[in-house]
N, C-alpha and C positions, 0 to 999 in steps of 0.2 A: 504494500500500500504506500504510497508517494503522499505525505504532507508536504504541503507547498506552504510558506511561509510567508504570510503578509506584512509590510510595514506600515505602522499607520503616517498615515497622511500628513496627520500635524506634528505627531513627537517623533518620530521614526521606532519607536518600537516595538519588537517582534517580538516576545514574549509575553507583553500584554493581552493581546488581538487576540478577541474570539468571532466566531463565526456568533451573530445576529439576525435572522431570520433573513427575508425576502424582500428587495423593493419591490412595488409595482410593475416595472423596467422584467422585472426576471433576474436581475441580478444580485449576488449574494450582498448582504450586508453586513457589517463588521462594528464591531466595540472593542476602543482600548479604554482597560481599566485601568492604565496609566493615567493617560489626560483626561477621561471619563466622554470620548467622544463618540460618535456612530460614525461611518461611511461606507463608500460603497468602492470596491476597487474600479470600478468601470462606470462611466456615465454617459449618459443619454441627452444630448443636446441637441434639438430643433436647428436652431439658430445658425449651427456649423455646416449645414448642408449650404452647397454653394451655388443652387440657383435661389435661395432665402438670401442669402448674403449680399447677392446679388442685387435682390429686388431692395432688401432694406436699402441698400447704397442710393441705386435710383431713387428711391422714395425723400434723400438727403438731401442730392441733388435737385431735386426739382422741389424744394422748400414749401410743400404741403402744410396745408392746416393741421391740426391731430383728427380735427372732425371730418377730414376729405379723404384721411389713410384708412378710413374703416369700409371706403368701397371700394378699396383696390383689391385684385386678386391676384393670389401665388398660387 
């Protein structure tokens, strides 16, 4: 059986890190009882898809209202 060994995020360390249940994502989530924090090793970001990134850009550029960005579409 292969433990694979986590660091955490904030403190870096690994013998703290417990395995913590499930994001929504699917992905495992973790607690160090060092810092007393939760994370997740992998995360899910919308925003990093790059026809999104894209359009946000556009959206900068052409200096939109906030109330005229709600009928654009991605």
């Amino acid at each position: 059986m292969f433990n694979k060994r986590i660091d955490c995020r904030y403190c870096q360390q690994t013998e703290f890190v417990k395995k913590h249940g499930v994001a929504r994502s699917g992905y495992q989530r973790y607690y160090c009882s060092s810092c007393r924090r939760t994370f997740q090793a992998k995360y899910i970001y919308t925003i990093n898809k790059k026809e999104e990134t894209q359009s946000s850009h556009e959206v900068n550029k052409q200096q939109l209202k906030y109330s005229d960005t709600a009928a654009l579409t991605i």
